[in-house]
C-alpha positions in Angstrom: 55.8 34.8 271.3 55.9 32.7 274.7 59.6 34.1 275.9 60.5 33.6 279.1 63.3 36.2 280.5 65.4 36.1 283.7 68.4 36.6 285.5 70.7 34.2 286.9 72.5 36.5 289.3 75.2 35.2 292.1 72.7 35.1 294.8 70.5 32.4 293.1 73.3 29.8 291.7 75.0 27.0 294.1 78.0 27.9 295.7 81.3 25.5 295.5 83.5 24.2 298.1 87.1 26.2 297.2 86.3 27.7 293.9 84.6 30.7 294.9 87.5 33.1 294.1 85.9 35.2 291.1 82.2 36.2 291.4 79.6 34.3 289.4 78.9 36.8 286.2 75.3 38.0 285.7 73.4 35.8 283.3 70.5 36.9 281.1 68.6 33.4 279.7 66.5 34.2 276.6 63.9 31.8 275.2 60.6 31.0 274.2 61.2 26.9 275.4 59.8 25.6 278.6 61.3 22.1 280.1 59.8 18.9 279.1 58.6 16.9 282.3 60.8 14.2 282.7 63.3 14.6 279.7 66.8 15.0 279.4 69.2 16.1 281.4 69.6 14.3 283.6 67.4 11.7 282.0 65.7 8.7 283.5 69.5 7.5 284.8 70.9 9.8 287.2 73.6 9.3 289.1 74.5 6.2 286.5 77.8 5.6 284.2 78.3 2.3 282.3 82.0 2.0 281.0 82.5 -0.8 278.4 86.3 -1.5 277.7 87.8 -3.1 275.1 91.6 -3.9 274.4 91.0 -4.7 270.6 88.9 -1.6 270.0 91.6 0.2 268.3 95.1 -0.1 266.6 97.4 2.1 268.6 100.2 1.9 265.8 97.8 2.5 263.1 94.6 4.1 265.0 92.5 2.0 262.7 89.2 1.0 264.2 88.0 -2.7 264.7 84.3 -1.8 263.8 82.6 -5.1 265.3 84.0 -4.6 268.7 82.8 -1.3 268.6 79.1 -2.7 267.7 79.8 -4.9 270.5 80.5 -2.1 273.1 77.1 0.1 272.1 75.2 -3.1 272.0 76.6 -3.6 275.6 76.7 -0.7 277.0 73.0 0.3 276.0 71.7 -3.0 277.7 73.7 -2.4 280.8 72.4 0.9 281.0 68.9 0.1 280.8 68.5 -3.3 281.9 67.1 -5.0 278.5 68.5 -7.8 276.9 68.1 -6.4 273.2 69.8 -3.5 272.1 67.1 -2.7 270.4 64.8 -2.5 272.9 67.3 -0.4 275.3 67.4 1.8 272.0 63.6 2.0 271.5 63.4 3.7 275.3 64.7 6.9 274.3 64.0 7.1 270.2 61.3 6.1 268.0 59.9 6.8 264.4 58.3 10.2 265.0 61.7 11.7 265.8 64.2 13.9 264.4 67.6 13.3 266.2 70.4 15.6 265.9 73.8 13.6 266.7 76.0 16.4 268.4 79.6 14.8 267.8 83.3 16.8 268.5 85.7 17.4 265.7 87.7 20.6 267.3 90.9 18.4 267.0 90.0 16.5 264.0 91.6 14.5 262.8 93.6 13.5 265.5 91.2 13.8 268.2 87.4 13.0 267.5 84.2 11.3 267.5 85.5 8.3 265.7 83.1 8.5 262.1 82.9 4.1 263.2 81.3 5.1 266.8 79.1 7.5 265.2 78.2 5.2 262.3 77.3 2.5 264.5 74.8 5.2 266.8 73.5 6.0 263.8 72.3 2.5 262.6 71.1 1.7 265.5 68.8 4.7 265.6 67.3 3.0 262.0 67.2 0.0 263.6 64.2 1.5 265.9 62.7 3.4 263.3 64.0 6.8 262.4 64.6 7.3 259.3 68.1 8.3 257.6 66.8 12.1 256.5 65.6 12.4 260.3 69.3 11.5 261.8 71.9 15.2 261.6 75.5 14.5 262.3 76.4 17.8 263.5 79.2 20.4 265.0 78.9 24.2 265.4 81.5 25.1 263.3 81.8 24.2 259.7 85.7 23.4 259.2 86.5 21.0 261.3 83.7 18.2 260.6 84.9 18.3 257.4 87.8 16.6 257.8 86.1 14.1 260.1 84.5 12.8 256.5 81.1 11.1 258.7 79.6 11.2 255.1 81.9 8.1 254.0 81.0 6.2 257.3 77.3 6.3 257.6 74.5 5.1 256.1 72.8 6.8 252.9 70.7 9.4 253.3 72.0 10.4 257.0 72.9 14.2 256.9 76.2 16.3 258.3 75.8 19.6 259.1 77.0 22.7 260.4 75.5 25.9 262.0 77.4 27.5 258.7 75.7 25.1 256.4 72.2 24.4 258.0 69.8 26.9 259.5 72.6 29.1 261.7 71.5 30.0 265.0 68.4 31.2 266.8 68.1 35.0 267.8 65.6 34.3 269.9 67.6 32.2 272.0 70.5 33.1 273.5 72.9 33.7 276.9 73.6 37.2 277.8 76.6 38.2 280.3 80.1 40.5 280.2 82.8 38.4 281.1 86.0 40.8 280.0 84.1 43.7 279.1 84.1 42.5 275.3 81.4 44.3 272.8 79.4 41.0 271.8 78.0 40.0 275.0 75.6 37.0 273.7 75.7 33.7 273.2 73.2 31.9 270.4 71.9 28.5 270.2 71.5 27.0 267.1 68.6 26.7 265.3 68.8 23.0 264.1 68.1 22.2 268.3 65.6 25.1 269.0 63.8 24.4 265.6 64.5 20.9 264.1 65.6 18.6 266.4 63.5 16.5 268.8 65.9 14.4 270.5 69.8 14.9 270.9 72.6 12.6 271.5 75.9 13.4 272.7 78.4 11.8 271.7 81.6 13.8 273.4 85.4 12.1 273.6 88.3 11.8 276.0 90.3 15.1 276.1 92.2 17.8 278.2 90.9 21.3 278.0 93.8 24.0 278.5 90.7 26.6 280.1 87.8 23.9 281.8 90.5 21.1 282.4 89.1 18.7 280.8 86.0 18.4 277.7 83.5 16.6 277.7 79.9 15.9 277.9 78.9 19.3 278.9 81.2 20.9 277.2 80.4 19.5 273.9 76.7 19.8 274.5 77.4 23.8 276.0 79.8 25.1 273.8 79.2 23.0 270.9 76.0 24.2 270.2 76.0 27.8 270.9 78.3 30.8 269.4 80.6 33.1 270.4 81.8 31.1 274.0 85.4 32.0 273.6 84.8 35.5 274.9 84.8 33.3 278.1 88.8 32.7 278.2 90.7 36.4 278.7 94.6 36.4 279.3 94.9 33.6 282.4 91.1 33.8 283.7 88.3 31.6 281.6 84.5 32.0 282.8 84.1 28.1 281.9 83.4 27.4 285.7 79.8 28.4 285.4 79.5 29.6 281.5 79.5 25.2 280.3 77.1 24.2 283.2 74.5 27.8 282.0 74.8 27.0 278.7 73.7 23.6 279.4 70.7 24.0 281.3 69.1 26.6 278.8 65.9 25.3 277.5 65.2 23.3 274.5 69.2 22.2 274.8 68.5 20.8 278.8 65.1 18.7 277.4 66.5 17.3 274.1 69.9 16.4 275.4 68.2 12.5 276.0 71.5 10.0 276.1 75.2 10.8 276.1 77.9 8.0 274.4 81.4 9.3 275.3 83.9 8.2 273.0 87.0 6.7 274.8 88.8 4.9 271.8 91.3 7.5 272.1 91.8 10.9 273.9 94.2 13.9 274.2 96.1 13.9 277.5 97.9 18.0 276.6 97.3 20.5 275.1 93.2 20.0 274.3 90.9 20.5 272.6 93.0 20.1 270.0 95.4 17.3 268.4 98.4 19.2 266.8 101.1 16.7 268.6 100.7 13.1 268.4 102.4 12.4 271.7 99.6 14.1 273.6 97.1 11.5 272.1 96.7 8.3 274.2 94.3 5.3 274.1 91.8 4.2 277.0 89.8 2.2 274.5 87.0 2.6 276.2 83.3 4.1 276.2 81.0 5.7 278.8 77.3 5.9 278.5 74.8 7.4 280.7 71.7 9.9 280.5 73.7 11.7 283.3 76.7 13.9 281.9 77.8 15.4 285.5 78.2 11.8 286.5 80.3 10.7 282.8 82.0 13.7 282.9 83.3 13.2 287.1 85.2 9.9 286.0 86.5 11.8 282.6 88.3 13.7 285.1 90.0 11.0 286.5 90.6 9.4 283.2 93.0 12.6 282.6 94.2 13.0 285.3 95.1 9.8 286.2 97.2 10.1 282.3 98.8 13.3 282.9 100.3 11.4 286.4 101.5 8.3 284.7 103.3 11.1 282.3 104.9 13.3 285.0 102.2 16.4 284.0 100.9 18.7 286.7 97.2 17.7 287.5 94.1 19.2 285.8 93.1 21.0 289.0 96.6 22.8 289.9 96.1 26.3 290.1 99.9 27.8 291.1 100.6 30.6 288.7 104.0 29.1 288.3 103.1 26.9 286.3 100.8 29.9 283.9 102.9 31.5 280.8 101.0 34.0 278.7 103.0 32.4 275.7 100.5 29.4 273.8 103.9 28.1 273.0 105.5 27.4 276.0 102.2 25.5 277.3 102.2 23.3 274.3 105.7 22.2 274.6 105.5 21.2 278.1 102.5 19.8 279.8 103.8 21.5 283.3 102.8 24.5 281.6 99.1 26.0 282.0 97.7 28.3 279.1 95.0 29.5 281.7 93.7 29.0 284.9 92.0 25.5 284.6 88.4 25.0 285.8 87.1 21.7 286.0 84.6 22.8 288.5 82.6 23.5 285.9 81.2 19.9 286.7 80.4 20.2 290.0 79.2 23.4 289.2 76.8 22.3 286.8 75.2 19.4 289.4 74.3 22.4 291.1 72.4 23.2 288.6 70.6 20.1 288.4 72.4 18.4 285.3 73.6 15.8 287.3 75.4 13.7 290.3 78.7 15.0 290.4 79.5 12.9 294.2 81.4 9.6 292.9 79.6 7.8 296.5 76.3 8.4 295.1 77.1 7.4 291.2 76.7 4.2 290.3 79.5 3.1 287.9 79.2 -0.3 286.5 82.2 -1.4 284.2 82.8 -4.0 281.5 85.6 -5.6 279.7 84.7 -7.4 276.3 
């Protein structure tokens, strides 16, 4: 077997301006995938973010989604991206008939807080409309549960199947991440098999929310965490190991390679107390999309997206620190959004630049934007 073994130790990762205060963990990468010249992350578009808006996108009162301007805003925002006039043809740049496409969605606050089943639907047709066929296309999420109640199934088209690691193939021991965060007894970290094994091409299709440990989730964190097991070993009392765990994670080969567009999913968003959607008053609507081949560069303006929220609501920022605002009780911190569960690291985005994922400076991203 061609494995390929080494260590990611302190020495050899970027350093960041401020955040230096805990010492990058050791990190033992395991696996038998080289890089693909040229492919994914960050993709032919680096350094590029399209956001299509669109008022009429969703209900607010009723959360019910207007399907054709949602067709309208991947038809859009695809072009834009690319520079084609057909959809189709902006589609046929990254995915054609030979390939078997996993479609990594986010259902960890389903279903208040998603990848709309309409967005996904929508990527998914499109994907037929350039030739892959519906047993080739894998809705997927790590766990089993929490897709569920997404229902995909009743959204897409025939044929098109949703999975879990717990339902579908489970995860590769061949690949994995090894490091001791908090001394804990399972120190690694699996990918799952449906990406090491099935899949040819990935598409990431992450949405608007808060994280109570990274700050905010997004593109890397649904591509990092959503895909391998055992990552909440990274959060321990107030510290979390998501400043460089999400942006590792990321770059480990086939995962970096196959990861070929990311479609964030803006219709709505949790502003408190993410990932999860307990507490409808935390949910808010930017009715919006992002698309890009960069995630670093999506995932910068996701942080202002929140952030900018949480001011208009009187909430402490994503990136305060003070342990005033900590409290070792889960309650307290999802009563009040002045309240921090743990030590929030949205970092983990410049971080993972560093790591050459992506443009994290906003000077050099190019962000073109769209109302329809």
């Amino acid at each position: 077997m061609d494995r390929r073994t080494f260590l990611a130790a302190a020495a050899s990762v970027p350093a960041l301006t401020a955040l230096e205060a805990r010492p990058v963990p050791q990190y033992r990468i395991v696996t038998r995938h080289k890089p693909t010249p040229g492919a994914g992350m960050p993709g032919p578009y680096p350094g590029r973010v399209v956001t299509v808006h669109s008022p009429k996108c969703i209900d607010e009162a009723t959360e019910k989604v207007e399907v054709p301007a949602v067709q309208e805003m991947i038809a859009r925002g695809m072009t834009t991206l690319t520079g084609d006039k057909d959809p189709r043809d902006s589609w046929a740049r990254f995915f054609n008939a030979q390939d078997f496409v996993g479609i990594k969605i986010n259902c960890s606050g389903a279903p208040g807080a998603m990848s709309m089943p309409e967005v996904v639907a929508e990527i998914a047709r499109n994907l037929m409309a350039v030739g892959v066929k519906p047993a080739n296309i894998v809705i997927h999420e790590r766990g089993g549960g929490q897709i569920l109640l997404a229902h995909y199934e009743r959204f897409v088209p025939e044929g098109i199947r949703v999975e879990s690691a717990n339902t579908w193939l489970g995860f590769d021991p061949d690949v994995y991440v090894e490091a001791t965060f908090f001394g804990e007894d399972d120190t690694r970290s699996y990918l799952m098999r449906m990406v090491t094994d099935r899949f040819t091409k990935i598409i990431n299709v992450p949405n608007m929310k808060d994280h109570s440990a990274s700050g905010v989730t997004g593109c890397l964190k649904n591509i990092a965490y959503g895909e391998f097991n055992n990552v909440a070993r990274s959060h321990h009392e107030a510290q979390t190991e998501t400043l460089t765990f999400i942006g590792t994670l990321a770059h480990v080969e086939p995962l970096r390679s196959r990861t070929v567009l990311n479609i964030m999913d803006g219709l709505r968003g949790v502003w408190h107390a993410g990932p999860f959607s307990t507490d409808k008053r935390y949910r808010f609507y930017p009715k919006q999309m992002k698309f890009g081949t960069d995630p670093v560069a999506i995932d910068r303006f996701l942080i202002d997206v929140i952030d900018e929220k949480r001011k208009q609501e009187g909430a402490i920022s994503v990136w305060e620190r003070d342990m005033k605002y900590f409290s070792v009780n889960s309650a307290d911190w999802q009563a009040n959004p002045n309240v921090n569960r743990f030590i929030r690291e949205p970092g983990h985005i410049e971080y993972a630049s560093g790591l050459g994922l992506g443009v994290y400076d906003k000077n050099r991203i190019h962000h073109t934007e769209i109302t329809i």
